[in-house]
N, C-alpha and C positions, 0 to 999 in steps of 0.2 A: 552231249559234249560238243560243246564248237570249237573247231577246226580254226587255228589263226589263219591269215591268206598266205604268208611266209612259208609255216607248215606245211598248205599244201602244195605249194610252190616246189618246197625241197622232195615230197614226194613221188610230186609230178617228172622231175629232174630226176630221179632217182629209177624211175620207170622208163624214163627213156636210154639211159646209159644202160640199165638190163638189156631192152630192147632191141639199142642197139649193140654194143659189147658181148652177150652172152654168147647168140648166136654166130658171130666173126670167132668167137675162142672155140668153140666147137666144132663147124667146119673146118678147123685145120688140123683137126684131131682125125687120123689119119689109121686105123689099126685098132690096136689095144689103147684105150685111155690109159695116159701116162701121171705119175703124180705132180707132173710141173702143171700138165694141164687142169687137174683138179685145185693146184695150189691157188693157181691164178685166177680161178672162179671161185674160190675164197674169199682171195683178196678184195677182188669185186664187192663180193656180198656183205664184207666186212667194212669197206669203205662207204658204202650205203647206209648199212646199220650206223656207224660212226657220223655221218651228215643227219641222219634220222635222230641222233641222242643230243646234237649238238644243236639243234633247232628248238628240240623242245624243252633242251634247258635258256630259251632265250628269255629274261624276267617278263613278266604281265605289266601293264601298265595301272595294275594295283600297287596303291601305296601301302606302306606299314603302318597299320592305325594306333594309336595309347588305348590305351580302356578306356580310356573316356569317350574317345572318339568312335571307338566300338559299341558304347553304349549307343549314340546318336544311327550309326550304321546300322545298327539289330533297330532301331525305332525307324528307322526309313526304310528299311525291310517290310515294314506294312503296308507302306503306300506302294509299293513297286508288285505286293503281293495281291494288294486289291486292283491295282491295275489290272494283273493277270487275270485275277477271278470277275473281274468287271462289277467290283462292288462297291458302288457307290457309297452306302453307308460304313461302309471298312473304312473308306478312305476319308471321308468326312470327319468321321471320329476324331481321326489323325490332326485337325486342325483346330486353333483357336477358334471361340466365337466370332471376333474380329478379323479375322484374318481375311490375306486378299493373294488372291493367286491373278497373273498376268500370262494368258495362252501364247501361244505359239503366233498367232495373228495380231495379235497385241489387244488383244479386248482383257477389260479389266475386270474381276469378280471381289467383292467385298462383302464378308462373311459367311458362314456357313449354308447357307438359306443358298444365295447366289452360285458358291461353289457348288451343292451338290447338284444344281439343274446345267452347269458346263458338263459334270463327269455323265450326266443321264443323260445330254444331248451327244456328247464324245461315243456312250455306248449303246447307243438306242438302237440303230441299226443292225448291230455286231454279232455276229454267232462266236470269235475268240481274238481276244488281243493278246498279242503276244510283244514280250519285251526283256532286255536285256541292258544290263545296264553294269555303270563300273565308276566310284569313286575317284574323284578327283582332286576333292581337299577338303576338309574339314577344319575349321578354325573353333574356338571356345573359349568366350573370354563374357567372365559377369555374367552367369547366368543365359546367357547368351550366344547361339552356335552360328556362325554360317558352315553348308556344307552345298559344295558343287559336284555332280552329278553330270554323265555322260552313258545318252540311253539308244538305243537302236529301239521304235516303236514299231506294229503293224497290225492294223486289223485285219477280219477276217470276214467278208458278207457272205453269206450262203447263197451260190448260185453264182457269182458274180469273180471277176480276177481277182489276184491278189494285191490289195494297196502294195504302193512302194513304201520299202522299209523308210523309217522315217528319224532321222539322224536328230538327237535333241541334246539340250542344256538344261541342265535343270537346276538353279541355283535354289534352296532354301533359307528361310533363316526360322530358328527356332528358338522357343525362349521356355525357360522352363516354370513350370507351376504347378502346383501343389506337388512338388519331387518329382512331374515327369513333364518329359518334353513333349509341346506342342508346335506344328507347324504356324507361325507365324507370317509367313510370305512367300509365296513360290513364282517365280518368274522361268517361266516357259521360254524357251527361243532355240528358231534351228541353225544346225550346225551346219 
């Protein structure tokens, strides 16, 4: 599960008023604990919980998809899974014969032949790529989809540090044929 930064922000805040708070209510607790004093270490705990529910009802930056557009989401679903699995051939499937993907550097690849030796040069090194990602828009008009994508990338070399997480765009456009969608163009660019 990932943690938004907000989130842990309000956690973090929330462990320091215990930290500092509980202790100060307690030292002046004096005899027998009184129930004003246990009230008010309620209260506390209560006001914490309540900054804790109010944070994590803050919306995602997920949009509300139609079905159709859920159709396109469940089919981009592959390629983000063949990322994961570092499967070249997963993800190739995924696109037309023609088609042309532009990386992140801006080198251009035209057709499937082309693409699959980017994704074998991208994973050749790699013991685990890890990624995450979240919709940004979906358009579908004639057969015809753009969908933009926003992905946190990073590989993983054996032996070696951790790449930096790597902030991407990933714009598509897809076109459909024989009743399903194919990647027709992917332009790569960082965020």
């Amino acid at each position: 599960m990932d943690i938004p930064p907000i989130l842990l922000g309000a956690i973090f805040l929330i462990i320091i008023i215990a930290v500092v708070l509980i202790p100060r209510v307690v030292s002046k607790i004096k005899g027998p604990i009184k129930w004003r004093n246990i009230l008010i270490i309620m209260i506390i705990i209560l006001i914490a919980l309540g900054i804790f529910y109010a944070v994590t009802q803050i919306p995602s930056e997920q949009i509300e998809l139609t079905e159709e557009q859920k159709e396109i989401d469940l089919f981009l679903l592959n390629y983000y899974d063949g990322l994961r699995n570092m499967s070249t051939s997963r993800i190739v499937d995924l696109f037309s014969e023609n088609a042309i993907v532009v990386s992140s550097e801006g080198t251009t690849y035209k057709g499937t032949k082309m693409i699959k030796r980017y994704f074998d040069e991208k994973f050749i090194h790699l013991e685990r790529y890890d990624v995450k990602y979240i919709v940004s828009d979906i358009k579908i008009e004639d057969g015809l989809a753009k969908a933009v994508y926003h992905s946190e990338e990073r590989g993983f070399i054996t032996g070696a540090t951790l790449w930096p997480i790597e902030g991407l765009r990933e714009e598509f456009t897809l076109v459909k044929q024989q009743g399903s969608w194919k990647i027709k163009g992917l332009i790569i660019s960082h965020e």
